[in-house]
C-alpha positions in Angstrom: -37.5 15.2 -23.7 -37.8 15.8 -27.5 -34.5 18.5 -27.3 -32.5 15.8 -25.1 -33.3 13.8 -27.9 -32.1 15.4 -30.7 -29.5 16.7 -28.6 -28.0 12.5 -28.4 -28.7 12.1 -32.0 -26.7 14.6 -32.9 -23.6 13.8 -31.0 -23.9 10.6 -32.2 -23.9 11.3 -35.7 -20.7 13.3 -35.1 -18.8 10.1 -33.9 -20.9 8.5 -37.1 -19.1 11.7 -39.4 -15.5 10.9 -37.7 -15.5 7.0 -38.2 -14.6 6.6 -41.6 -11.9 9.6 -40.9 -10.6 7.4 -37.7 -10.9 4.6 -39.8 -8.6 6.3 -42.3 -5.6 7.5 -39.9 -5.4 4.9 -38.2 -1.7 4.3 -37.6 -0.9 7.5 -39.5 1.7 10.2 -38.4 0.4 13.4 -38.1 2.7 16.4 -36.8 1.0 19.8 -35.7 2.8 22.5 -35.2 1.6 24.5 -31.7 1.8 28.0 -31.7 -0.1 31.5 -31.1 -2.9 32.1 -28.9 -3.7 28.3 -28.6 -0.7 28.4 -26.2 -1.4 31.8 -24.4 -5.5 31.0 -24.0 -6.2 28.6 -21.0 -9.4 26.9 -22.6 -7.5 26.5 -25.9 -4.5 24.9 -24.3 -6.5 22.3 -23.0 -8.5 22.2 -26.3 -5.4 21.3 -28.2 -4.0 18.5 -25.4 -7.7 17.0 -24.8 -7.6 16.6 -29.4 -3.7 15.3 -29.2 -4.5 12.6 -26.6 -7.9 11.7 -28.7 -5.9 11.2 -31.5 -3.2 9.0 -29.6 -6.2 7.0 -28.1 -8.3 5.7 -31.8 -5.2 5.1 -33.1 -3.0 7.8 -35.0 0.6 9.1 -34.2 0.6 12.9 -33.2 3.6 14.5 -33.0 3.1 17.7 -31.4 6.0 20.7 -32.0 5.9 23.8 -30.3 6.9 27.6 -30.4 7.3 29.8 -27.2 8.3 33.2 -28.9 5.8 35.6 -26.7 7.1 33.7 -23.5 10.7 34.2 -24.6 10.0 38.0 -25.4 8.7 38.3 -21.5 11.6 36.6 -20.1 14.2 38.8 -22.1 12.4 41.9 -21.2 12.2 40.9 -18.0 16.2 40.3 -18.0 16.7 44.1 -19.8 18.0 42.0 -23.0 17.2 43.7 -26.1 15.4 41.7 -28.8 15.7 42.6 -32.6 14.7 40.6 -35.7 15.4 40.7 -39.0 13.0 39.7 -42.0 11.1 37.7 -39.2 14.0 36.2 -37.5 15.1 36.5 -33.8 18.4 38.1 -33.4 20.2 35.3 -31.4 23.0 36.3 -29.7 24.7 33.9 -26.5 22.8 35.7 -24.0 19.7 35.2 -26.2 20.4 31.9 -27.2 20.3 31.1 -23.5 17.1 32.2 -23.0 15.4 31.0 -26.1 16.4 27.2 -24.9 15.8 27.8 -20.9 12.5 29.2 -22.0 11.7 26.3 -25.1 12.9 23.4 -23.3 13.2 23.9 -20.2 9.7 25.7 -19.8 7.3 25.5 -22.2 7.7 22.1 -23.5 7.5 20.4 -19.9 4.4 22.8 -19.3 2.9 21.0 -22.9 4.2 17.2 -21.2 2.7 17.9 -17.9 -0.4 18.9 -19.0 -0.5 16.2 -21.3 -0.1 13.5 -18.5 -2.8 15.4 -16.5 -5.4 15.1 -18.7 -4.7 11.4 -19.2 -2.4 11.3 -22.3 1.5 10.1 -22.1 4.1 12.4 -23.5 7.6 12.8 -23.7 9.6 15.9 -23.8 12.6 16.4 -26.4 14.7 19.2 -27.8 16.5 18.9 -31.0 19.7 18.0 -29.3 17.9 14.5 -27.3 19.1 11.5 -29.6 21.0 14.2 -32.3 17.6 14.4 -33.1 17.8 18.0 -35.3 21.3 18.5 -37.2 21.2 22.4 -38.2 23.1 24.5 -39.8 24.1 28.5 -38.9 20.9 30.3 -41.4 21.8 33.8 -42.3 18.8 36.4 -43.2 19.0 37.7 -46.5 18.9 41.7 -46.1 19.5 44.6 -49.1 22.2 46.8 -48.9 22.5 50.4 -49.4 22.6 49.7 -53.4 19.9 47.5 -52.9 22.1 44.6 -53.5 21.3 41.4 -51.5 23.5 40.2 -48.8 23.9 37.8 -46.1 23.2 39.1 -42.2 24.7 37.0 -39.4 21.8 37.0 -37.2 23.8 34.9 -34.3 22.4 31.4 -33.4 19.9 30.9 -35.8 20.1 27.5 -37.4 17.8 25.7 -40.6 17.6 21.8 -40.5 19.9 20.3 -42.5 18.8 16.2 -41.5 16.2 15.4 -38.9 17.5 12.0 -37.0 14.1 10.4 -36.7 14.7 7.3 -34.8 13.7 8.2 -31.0 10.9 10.0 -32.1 9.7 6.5 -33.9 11.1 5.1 -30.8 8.4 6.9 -28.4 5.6 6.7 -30.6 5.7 3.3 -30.9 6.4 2.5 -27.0 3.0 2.4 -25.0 1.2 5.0 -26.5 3.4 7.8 -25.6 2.9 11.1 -27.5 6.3 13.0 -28.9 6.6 17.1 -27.5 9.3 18.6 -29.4 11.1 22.3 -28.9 13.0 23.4 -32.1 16.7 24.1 -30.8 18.9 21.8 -32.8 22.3 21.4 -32.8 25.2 21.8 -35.0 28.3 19.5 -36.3 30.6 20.7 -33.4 28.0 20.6 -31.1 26.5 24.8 -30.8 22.7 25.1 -29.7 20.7 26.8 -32.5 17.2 28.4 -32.7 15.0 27.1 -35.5 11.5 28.0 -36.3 9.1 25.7 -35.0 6.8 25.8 -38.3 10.5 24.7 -40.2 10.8 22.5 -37.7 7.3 20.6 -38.3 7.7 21.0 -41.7 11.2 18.8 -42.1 9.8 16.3 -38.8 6.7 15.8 -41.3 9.1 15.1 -44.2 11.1 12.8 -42.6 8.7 10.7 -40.9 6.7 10.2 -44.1 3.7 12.1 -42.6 -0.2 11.6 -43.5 -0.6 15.1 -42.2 1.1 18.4 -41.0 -1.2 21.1 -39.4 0.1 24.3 -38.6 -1.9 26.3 -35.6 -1.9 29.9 -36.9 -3.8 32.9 -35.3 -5.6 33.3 -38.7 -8.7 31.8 -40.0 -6.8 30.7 -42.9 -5.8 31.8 -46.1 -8.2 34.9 -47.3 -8.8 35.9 -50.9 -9.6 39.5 -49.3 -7.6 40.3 -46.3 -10.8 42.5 -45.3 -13.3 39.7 -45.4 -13.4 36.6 -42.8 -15.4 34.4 -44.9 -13.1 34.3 -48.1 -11.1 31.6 -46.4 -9.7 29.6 -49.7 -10.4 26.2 -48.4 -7.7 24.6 -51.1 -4.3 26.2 -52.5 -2.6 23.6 -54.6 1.4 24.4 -54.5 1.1 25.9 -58.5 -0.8 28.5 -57.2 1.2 29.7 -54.7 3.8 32.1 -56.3 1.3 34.3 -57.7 -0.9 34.5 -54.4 2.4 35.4 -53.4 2.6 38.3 -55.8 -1.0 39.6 -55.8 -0.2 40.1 -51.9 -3.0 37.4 -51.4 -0.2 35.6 -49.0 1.8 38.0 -47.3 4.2 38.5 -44.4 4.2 35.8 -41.5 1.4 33.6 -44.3 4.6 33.4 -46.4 6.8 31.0 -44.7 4.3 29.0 -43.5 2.9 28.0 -46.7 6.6 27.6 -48.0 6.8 25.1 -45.2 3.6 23.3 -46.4 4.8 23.5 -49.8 8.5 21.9 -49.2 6.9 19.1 -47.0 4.9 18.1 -49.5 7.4 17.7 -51.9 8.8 15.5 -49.9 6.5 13.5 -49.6 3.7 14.5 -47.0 1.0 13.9 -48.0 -1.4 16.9 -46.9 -0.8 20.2 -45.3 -3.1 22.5 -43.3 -3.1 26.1 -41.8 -5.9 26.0 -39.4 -7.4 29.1 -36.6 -5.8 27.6 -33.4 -8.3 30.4 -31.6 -11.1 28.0 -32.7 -11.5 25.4 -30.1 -10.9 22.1 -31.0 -9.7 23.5 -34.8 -7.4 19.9 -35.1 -10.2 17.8 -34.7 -12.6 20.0 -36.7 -10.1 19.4 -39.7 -9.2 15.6 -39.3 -13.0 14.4 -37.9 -15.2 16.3 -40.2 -16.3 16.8 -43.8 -16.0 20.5 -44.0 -12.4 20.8 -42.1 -11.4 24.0 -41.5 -9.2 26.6 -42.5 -6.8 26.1 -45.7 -5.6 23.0 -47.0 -2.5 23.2 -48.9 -2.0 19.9 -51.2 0.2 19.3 -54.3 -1.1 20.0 -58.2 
């Protein structure tokens, strides 16, 4: 009797903790970016739809983008096509590109919608080409030479954002409760598919819509002080400190672009950025609904 108890007082003082934070976004945008194991693990997948369509039901406007790069690695191995990247970047030749969009769009993102719908949410499935929703551009990788000279690669169909069209995504959020599922191919001026990464992606969505919040799933705790220790998770970087984390090694390799993403939509205007564990169950609400949060919070200062 006395542990049922205490078991009811303590869920509801969770919804008490979460009010004034529902209270808060209320109406707001907020675009996470779904990647890593949360889309591999069967209980975090649901994890992450089950938070989406809670935040679509008190009130805020999720905007869910997703990668696919382990699925698309399967498939071209499974096809005997060779995949290479430079500084991070997917080689993307035609035979490539083809897989990368038949796997993004025509895959993964109706897996994310359907499972959506099944657990009760509404959500609609988009590429950057539905609406001319992503404009991109051809991105080259910067590689050295044999003088250690810097110089351009053409790594195929790779593309960066050059203007995010944002009117059907305001146009599904805003009919009937409907919940936005994005895949990052965009397309070009003279209409050629390109393959953008999904954290770029969320990052210049964020911007444009004028975003309370972008939350990048990672595979990470966070940000450590000491790569060697879990628990030195820095909890806030402001944007100053980041080019000399940067050099001390603090943030390094895969870290680096994502908190280059945070820092550019900030500057534009979002208004706070997070890297969160995406292995943790329920990390998104964890960060929105709670006083702790978790992982790192990137902000401006």
């Amino acid at each position: 009797m006395f542990g049922t108890m205490c078991l009811t007082l303590e869920k509801a003082n969770v919804l008490i903790e979460a009010l004034p934070y529902i209270r808060k976004f209320h109406g707001k945008t907020i675009v996470i970016k779904y990647g890593g194991n949360a889309m591999i693990n069967d209980e975090l997948k649901k994890a992450v739809m089950n938070d989406v369509i809670l935040m679509k039901l008190v009130g805020m406007n999720p905007v869910l983008v997703h990668g696919g790069g382990p699925e698309i690695t399967q498939l071209l191995k499974r096809l005997d096509i060779k995949s290479s990247f430079v500084n991070g970047l997917r080689v993307t030749d035609a035979a490539t590109m083809e897989v990368v969009e038949m796997v993004l769009v025509g895959k993964v993102n109706k897996e994310i919608v359907a499972q959506i719908n099944q657990l009760g949410g509404k959500a609609v499935g988009l590429s950057g080409k539905d609406g001319e929703m992503i404009l991109a551009r051809k991105q080259y990788a910067i590689i050295s030479d044999e003088n250690g000279n810097e110089i351009e690669a053409d790594i195929g169909s790779v593309g960066e954002v050059e203007r995010i069209n944002t009117g059907i995504i305001e146009t599904i959020m805003n009919t009937n409760g409907y919940i936005p599922v994005i895949a990052p191919i965009g397309a070009g001026a003279a209409g050629e598919t390109y393959n953008i990464n999904a954290d770029y992606v969320a990052g210049e969505i964020a911007a444009a819509l004028g975003a309370e919040k972008l939350v990048l799933l990672t595979d990470v705790e966070g940000i450590l002080s000491d790569v060697n220790d879990k628990s030195s998770i820095i909890s806030v970087l402001k944007t100053s400190e980041v080019d000399g984390f940067i050099n001390k090694g603090i943030i390094a390799g895969g870290m680096i672009p994502k908190v280059r993403c945070c820092v550019k939509a900030l500057e534009a205007g979002v208004k706070r950025t997070h890297i969160i564990d995406g292995r943790v169950p329920h990390s998104i609400l964890l960060e929105i609904f709670t006083d702790e949060g978790i992982g790192t919070m990137v902000e401006k200062g």
